[in-house]
VOBA-1610 file (N, C-alpha, C; in pm, whole numbers, padded with zeros to 5 digits, always signed):
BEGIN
Unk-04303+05728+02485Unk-04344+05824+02588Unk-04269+05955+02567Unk-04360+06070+02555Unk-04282+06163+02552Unk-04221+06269+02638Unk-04135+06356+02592Unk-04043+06430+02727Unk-04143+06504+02816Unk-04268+06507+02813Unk-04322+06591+02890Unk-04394+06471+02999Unk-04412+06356+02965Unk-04469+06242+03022Unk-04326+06180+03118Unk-04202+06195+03066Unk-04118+06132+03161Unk-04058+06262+03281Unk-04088+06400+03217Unk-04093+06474+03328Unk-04153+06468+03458Unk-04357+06446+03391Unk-04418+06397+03481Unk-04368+06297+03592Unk-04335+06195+03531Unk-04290+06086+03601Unk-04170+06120+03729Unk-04075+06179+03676Unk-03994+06233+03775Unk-04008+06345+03864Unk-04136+06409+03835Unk-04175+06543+03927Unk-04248+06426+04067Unk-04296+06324+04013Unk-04399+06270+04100Unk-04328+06188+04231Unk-04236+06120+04108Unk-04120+06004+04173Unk-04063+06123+04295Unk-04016+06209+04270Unk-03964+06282+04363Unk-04060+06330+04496Unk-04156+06359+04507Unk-04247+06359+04566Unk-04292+06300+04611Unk-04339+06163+04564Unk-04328+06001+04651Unk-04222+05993+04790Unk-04111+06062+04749Unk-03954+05984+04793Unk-03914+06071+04942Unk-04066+06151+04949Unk-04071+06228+05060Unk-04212+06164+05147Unk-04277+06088+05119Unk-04375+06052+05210Unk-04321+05994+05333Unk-04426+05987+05469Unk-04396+05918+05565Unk-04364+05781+05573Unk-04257+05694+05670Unk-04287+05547+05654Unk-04396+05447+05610Unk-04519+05462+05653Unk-04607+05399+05706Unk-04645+05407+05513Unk-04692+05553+05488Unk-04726+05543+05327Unk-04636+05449+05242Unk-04503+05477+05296Unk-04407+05431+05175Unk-04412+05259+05168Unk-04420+05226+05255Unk-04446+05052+05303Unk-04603+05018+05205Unk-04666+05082+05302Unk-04767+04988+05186Unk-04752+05081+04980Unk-04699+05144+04984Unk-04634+05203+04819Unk-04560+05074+04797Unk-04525+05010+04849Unk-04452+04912+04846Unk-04471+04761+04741Unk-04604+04743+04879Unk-04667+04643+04829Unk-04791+04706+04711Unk-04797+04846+04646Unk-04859+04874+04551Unk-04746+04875+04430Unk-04669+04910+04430Unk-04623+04901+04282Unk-04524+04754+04269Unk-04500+04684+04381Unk-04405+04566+04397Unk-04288+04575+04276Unk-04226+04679+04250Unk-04064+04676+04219Unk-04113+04765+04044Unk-04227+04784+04047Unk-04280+04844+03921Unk-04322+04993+03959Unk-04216+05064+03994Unk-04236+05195+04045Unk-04309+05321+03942Unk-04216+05323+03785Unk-04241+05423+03744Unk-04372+05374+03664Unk-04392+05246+03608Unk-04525+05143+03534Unk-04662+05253+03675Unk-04643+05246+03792Unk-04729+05303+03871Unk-04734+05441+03873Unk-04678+05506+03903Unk-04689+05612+03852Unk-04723+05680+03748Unk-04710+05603+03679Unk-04788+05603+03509Unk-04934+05593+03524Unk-04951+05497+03608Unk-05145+05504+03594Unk-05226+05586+03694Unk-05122+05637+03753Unk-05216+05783+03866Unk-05219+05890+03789Unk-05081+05916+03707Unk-05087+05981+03622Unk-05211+05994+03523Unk-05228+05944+03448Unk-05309+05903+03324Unk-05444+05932+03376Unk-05459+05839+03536Unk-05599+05861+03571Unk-05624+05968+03632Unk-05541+06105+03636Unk-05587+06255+03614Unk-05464+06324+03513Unk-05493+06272+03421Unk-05481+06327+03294Unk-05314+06397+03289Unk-05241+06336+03321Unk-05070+06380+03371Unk-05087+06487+03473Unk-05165+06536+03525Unk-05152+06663+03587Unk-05092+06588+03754Unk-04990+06681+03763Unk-04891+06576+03892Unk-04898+06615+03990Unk-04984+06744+04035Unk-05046+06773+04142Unk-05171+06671+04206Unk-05260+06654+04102Unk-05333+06557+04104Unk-05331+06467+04168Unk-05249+06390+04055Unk-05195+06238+04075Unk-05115+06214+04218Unk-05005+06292+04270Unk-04988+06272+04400Unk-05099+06288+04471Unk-05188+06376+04485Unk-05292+06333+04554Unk-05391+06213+04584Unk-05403+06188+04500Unk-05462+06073+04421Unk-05405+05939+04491Unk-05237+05933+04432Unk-05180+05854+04531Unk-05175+05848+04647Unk-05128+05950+04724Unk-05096+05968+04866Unk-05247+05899+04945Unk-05388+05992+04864Unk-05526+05966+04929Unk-05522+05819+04912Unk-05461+05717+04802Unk-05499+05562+04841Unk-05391+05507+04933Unk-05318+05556+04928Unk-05168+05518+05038Unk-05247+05549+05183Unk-05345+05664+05225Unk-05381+05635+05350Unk-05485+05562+05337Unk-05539+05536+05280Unk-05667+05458+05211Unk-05627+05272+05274Unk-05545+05309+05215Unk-05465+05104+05232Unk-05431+05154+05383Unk-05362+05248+05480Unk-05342+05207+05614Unk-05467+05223+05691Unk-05530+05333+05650Unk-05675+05287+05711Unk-05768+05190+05744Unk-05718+05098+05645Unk-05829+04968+05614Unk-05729+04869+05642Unk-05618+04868+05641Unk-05521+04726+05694Unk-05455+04642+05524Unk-05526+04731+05460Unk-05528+04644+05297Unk-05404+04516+05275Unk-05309+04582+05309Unk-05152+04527+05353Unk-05230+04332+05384Unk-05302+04340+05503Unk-05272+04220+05554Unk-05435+04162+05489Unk-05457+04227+05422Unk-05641+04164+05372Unk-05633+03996+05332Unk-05502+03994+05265Unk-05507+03856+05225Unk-05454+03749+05321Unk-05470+03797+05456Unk-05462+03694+05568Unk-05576+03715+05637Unk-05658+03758+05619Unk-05813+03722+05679Unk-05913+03714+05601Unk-05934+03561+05567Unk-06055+03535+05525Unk-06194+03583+05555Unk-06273+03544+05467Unk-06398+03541+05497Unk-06405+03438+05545Unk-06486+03440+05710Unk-06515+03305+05768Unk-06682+03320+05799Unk-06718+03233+05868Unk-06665+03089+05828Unk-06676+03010+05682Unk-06616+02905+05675Unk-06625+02868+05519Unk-06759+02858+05435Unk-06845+02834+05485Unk-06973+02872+05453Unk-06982+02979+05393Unk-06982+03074+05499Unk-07006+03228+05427Unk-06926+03230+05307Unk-06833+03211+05324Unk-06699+03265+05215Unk-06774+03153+05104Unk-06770+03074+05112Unk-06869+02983+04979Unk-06982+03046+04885Unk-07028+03099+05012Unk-07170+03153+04958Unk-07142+03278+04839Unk-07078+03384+04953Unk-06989+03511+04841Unk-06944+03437+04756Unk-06847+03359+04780Unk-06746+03371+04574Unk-06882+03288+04480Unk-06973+03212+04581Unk-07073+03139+04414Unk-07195+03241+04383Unk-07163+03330+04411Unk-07298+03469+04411Unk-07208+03540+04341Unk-07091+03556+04388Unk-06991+03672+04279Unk-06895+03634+04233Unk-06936+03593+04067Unk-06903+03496+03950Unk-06718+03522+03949Unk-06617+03543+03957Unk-06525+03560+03890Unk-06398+03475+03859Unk-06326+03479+03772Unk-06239+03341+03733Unk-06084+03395+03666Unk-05982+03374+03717Unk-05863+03375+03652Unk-05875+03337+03485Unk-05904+03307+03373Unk-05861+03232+03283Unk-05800+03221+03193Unk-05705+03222+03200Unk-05596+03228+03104Unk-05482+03365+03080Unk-05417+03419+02995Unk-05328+03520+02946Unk-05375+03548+02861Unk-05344+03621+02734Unk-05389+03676+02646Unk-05265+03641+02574Unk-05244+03700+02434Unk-05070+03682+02338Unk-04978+03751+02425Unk-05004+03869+02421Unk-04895+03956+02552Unk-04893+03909+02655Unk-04952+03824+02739Unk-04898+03823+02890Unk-04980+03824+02982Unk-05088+03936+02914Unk-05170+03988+03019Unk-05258+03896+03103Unk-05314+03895+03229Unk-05388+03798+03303Unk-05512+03824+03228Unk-05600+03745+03198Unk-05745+03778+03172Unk-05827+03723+03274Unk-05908+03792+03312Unk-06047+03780+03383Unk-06186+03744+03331Unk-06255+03659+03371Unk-06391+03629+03336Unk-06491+03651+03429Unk-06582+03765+03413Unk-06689+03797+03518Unk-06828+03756+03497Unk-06873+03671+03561Unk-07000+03606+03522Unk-07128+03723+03595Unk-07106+03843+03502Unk-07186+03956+03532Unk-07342+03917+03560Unk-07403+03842+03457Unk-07553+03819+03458Unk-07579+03734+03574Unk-07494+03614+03591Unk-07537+03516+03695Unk-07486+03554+03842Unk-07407+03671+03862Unk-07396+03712+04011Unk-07461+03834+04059Unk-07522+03730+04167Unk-07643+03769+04254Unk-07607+03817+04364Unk-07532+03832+04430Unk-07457+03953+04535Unk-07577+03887+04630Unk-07583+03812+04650Unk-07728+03804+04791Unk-07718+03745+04866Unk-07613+03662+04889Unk-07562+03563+04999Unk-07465+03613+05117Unk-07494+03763+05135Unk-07395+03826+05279Unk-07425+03971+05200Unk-07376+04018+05306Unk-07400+04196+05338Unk-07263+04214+05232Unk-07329+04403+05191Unk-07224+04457+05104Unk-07116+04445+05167Unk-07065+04459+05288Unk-06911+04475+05367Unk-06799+04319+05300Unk-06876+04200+05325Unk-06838+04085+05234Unk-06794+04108+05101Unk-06853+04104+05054Unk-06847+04191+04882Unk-06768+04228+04866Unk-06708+04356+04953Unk-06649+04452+04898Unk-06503+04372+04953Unk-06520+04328+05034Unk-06425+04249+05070Unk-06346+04141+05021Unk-06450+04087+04954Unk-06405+03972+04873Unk-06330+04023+04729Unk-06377+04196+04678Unk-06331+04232+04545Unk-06202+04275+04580Unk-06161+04349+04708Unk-06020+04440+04699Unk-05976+04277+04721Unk-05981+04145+04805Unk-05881+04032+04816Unk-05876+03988+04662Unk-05953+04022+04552Unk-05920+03990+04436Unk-05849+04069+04387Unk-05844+04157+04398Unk-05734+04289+04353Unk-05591+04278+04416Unk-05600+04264+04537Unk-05482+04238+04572Unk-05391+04148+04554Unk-05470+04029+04543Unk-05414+03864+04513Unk-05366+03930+04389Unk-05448+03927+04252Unk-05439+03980+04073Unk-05299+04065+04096Unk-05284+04184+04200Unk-05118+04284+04176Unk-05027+04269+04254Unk-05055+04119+04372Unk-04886+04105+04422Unk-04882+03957+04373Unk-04980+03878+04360Unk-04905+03759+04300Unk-04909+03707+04150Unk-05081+03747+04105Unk-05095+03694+03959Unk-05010+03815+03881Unk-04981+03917+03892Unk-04919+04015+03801Unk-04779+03993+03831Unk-04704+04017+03938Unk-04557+03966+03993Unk-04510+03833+03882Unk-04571+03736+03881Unk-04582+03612+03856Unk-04550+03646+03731Unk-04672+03719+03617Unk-04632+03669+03518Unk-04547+03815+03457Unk-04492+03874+03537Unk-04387+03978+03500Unk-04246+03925+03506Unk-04224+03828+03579Unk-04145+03688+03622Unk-04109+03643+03486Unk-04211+03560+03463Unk-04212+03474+03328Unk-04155+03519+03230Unk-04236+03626+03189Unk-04233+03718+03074Unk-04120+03866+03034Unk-04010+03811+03165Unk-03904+03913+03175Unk-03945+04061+03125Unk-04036+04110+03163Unk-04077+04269+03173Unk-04179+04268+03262Unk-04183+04385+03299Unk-04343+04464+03338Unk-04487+04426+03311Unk-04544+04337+03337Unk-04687+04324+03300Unk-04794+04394+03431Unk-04823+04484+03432Unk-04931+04567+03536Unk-05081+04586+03544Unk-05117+04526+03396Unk-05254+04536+03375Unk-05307+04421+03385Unk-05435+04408+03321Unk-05513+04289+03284Unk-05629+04301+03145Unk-05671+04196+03129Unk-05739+04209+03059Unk-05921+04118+03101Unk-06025+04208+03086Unk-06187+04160+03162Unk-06273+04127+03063Unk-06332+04005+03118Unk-06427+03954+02965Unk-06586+03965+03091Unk-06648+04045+03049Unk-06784+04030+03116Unk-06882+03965+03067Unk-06925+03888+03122Unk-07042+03754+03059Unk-07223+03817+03099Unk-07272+03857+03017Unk-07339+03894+03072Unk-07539+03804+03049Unk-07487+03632+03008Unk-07578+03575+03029Unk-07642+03566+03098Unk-07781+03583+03114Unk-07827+03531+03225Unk-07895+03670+03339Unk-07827+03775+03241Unk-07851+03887+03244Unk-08015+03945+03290Unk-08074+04008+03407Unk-08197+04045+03419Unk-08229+04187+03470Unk-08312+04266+03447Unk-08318+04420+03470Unk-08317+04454+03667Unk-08342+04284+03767Unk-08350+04324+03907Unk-08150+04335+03913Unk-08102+04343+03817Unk-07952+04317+03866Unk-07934+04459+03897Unk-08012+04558+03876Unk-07979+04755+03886Unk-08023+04772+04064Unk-08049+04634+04112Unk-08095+04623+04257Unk-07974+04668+04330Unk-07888+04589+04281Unk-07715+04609+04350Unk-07678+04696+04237Unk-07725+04818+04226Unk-07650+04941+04184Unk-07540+04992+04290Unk-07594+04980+04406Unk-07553+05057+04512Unk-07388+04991+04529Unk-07421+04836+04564Unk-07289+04769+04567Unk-07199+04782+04457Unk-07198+04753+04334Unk-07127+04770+04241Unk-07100+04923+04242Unk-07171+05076+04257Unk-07104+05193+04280Unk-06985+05193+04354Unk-06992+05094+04490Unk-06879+05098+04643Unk-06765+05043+04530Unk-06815+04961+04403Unk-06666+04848+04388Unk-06617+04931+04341Unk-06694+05023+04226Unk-06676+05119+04126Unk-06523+05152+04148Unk-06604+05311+04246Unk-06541+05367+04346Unk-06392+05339+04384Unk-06403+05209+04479Unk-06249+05167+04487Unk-06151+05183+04350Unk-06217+05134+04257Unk-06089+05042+04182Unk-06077+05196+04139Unk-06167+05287+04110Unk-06149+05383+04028Unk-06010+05471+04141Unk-06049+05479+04237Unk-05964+05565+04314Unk-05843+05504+04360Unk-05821+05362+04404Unk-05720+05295+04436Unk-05640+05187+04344Unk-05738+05173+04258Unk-05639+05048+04143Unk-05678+05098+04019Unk-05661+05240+03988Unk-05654+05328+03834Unk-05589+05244+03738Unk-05633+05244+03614Unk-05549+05234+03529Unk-05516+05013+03512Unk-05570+04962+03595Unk-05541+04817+03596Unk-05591+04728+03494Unk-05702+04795+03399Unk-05743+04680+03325Unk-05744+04802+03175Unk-05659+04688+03093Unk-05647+04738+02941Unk-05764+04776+02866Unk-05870+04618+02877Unk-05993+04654+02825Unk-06086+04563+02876Unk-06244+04632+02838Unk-06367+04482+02939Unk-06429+04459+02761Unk-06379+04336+02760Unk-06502+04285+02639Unk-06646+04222+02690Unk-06770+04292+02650Unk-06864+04226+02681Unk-06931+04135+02605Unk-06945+04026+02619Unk-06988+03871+02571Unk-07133+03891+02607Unk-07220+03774+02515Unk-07346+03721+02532Unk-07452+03806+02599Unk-07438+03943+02533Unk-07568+04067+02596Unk-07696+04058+02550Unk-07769+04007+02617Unk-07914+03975+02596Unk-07935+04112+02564Unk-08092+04115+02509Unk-08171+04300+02484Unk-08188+04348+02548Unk-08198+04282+02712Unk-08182+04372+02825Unk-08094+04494+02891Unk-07937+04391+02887Unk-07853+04480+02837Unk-07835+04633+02781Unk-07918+04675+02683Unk-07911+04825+02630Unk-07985+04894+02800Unk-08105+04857+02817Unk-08164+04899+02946Unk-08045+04948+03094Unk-07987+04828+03120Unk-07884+04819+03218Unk-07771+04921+03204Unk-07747+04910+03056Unk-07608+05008+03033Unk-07618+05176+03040Unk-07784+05176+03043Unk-07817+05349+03046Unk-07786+05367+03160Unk-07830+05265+03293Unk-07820+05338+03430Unk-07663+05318+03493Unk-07597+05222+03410Unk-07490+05209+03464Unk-07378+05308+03376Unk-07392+05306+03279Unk-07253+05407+03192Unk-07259+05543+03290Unk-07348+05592+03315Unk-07307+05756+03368Unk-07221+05736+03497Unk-07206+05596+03590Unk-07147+05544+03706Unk-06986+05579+03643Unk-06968+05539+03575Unk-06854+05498+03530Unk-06751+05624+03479Unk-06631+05618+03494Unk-06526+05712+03443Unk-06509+05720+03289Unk-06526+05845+03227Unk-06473+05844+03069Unk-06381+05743+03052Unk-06253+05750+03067Unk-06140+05629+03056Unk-06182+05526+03056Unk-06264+05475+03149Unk-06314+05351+03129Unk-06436+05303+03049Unk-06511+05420+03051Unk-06598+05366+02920Unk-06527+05351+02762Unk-06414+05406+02776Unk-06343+05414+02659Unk-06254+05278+02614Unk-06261+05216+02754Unk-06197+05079+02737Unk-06298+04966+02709Unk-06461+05011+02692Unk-06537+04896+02693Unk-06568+04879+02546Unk-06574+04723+02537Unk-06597+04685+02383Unk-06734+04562+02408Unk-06826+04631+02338Unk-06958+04532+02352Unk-06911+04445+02201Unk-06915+04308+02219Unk-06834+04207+02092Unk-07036+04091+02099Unk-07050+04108+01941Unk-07153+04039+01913Unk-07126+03869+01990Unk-07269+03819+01997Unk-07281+03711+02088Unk-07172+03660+02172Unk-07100+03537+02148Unk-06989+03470+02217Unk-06875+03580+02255Unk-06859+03590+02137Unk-06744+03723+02115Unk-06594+03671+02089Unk-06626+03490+02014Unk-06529+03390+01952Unk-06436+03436+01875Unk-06444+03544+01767Unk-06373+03577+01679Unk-06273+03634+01758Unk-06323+03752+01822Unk-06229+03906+01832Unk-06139+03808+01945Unk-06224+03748+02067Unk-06149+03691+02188Unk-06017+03608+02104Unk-06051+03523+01998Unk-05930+03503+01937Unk-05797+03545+01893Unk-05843+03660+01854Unk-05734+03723+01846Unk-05647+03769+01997Unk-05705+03788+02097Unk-05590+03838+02214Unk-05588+03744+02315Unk-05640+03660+02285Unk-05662+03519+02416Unk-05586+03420+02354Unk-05485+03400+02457Unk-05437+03203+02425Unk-05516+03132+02477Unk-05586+03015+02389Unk-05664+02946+02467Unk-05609+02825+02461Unk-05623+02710+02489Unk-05558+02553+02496Unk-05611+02510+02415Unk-05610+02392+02323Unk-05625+02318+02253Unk-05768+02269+02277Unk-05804+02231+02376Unk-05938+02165+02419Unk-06028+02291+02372Unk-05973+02398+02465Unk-06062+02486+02465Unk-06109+02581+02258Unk-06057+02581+02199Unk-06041+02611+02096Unk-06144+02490+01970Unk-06143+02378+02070Unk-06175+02290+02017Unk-06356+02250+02006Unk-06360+02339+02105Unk-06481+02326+02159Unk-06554+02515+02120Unk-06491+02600+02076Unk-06503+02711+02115Unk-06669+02775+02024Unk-06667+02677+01915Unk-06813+02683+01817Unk-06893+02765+01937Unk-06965+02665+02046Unk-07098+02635+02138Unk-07035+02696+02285Unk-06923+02778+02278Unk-06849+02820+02383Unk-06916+02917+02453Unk-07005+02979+02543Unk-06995+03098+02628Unk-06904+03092+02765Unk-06893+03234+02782Unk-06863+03260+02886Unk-06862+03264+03030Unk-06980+03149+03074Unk-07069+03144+03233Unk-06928+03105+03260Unk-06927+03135+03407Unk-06851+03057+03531Unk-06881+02945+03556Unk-07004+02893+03553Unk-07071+02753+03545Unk-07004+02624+03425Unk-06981+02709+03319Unk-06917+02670+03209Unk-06762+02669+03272Unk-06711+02739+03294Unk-06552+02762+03382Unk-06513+02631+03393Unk-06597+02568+03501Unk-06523+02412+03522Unk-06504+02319+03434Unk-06595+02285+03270Unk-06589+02194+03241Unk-06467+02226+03159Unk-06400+02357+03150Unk-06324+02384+03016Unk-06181+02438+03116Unk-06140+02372+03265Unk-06043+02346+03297Unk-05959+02257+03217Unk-05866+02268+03144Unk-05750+02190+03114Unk-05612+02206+03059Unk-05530+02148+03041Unk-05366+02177+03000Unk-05342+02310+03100Unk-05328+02386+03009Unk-05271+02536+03085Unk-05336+02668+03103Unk-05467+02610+03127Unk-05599+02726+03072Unk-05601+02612+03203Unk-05614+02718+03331Unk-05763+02696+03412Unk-05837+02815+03448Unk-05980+02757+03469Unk-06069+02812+03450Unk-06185+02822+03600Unk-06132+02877+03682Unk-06216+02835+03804Unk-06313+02910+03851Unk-06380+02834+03941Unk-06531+02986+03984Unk-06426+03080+04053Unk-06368+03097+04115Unk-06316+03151+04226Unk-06166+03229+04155Unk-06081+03325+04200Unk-05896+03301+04186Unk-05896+03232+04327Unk-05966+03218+04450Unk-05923+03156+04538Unk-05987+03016+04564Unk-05968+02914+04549Unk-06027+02801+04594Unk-06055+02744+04674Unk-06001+02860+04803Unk-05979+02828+04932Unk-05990+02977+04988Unk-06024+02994+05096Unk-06009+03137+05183Unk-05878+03160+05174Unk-05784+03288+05134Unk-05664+03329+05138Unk-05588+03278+05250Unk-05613+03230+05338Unk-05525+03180+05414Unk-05335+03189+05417Unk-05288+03345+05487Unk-05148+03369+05495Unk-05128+03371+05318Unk-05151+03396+05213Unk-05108+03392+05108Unk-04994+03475+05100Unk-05047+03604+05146Unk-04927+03686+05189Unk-04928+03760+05339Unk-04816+03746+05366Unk-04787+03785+05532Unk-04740+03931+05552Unk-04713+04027+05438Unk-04688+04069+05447Unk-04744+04191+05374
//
C-alpha cells in the first residue's frame, strides 16, 4: 500500500473519531476490531477520494440506525413458514473457504424464484445474510487464521436459469443498491458456473445495474467451472471425489454435506434467533 493510500487512511480514521455516539456504535459492529481493513473498502469504493468515502460511510452509519440493522439478527422472519418459504425461493449456502481463508458463497441464481413473500422479506432476509457473513462468519475465520479476513468469495449457479427471472429486476436492483452502498468492497470475486444461452440475454439487462468494480470482479468460468474452482476452493475429500458430475444447485448442497465442507440451503437453519444481541 502506498504512502498516498495510508494517508488516505488516516485523513478518514481521523474523521471517523469525530462522529456522534449513536454512528460510532453501530461503526462498531461494522468493522468489528478491523478498523483500517474498513476503511479501505469505502475508500476504494470511491476511488480513495476521502471526502467521498466519509460520506459514503457516515450515509451507511445512519443507514444502519435508521433501519435498527444493529439488532436485525434478533428478529426473524416469522412465522416459520414464511421464513421457510423465503430461504427455499432464495437459493444461498455457506460452502466452504477457499486456500486463503476466505468464506465462499454459493448462489443458486437460476433456481431462486423470489415468489414466496413480498420484496420487504427479501430484502430482509439478504442484509440478515450480510450481517450474520461480517460479525460472525468473517470474525470467526479471522480468529482461526490469525489475521484479517474481510471479504468473501461468490460462486453463482446459474442452472436452471430462465429469461422470466428479469421479472425480479426490480428486487435484485433494492439488493444491488444496499450492498453497493453499505457493504462496498465485501466480495473478492463472483464466479459464474453452469450459464445456459440464456444467460448472454440476462447479462445485457443486468450488467448496466451493476458498478464498474464489480463487473470487474465477475468471471463467467465454462460449464461446472471444476478446474478454475480448484484452484481457490478447499473442497473435502468426498467432495473432490465426486466433483467429475458436480454442479452447483443448492438442491445439490445437501447431498455433498460432509467432513468439513458443509453445504446448506440456508447460512441459517433456523430463524436467527438472538444470534447476536447486540
Amino acid at each position: 500500500m502506498g504512502i498516498v493510500s495510508q494517508e488516505a487512511i488516516l485523513e478518514l480514521q481521523a474523521l471517523m473519531d469525530s462522529v456522534e455516539e449513536p454512528l460510532n456504535i453501530t461503526f462498531q459492529n461494522v468493522h468489528q476490531g478491523f478498523r483500517a481493513e474498513t476503511l479501505v473498502r469505502f475508500l476504494k469504493a470511491r476511488d480513495w477520494n476521502v471526502a467521498k468515502a466519509h460520506k459514503m460511510l457516515v450515509d451507511c452509519l445512519h443507514w444502519r440506525v435508521q433501519n435498527t440493522i444493529d439488532d436485525i439478527l434478533a428478529k426473524p422472519i416469522v412465522p416459520i413458514e414464511l421464513y421457510g418459504a423465503v430461504r427455499d425461493s432464495q437459493l444461498i449456502g455457506m460452502s466452504g473457504y477457499s486456500r486463503e481463508g476466505l468464506p465462499v458463497f454459493a448462489i443458486g441464481v437460476g433456481l431462486s424464484t423470489f415468489d414466496k413473500a413480498s420484496v420487504h422479506y427479501y430484502v430482509q432476509s439478504h442484509i440478515q445474510i450480510n450481517e450474520y457473513r461480517d460479525r460472525v462468519i468473517l470474525p470467526s475465520a479471522s480468529k482461526k487464521h490469525g489475521r484479517p479476513i474481510t471479504t468473501c468469495i461468490k460462486v453463482l449457479d446459474m442452472t436452471g436459469l430462465k429469461l422470466s427471472a428479469l421479472s425480479k429486476i426490480k428486487l435484485l436492483t433494492i439488493i444491488s443498491t444496499i450492498d453497493d452502498l453499505n457493504y462496498p468492497e465485501k466480495t473478492n470475486t463472483y464466479y459464474i458456473v453452469n450459464a445456459p444461452y440464456i444467460f448472454s440475454a440476462c447479462w445485457k439487462v443486468v450488467k448496466p445495474l451493476l458498478q464498474e468494480r464489480t463487473r470487474k470482479k465477475i468471471q463467467v468460468l465454462p460449464g461446472c467451472g471444476r478446474d478454475e474452482l480448484l484452484k481457490v476452493w478447499c473442497f473435502s475429500h468426498y467432495v473432490l471425489k465426486h466433483l467429475k458430475t458436480w454442479v452447483l444447485t443448492v438442491f445439490l448442497f445437501k447431498c455433498l454435506a460432509t467432513e468439513n465442507i458443509i453445504i446448506p440451503v440456508s447460512i441459517f437453519p433456523h430463524p436467527p434467533l438472538s444470534v447476536i444481541s447486540k
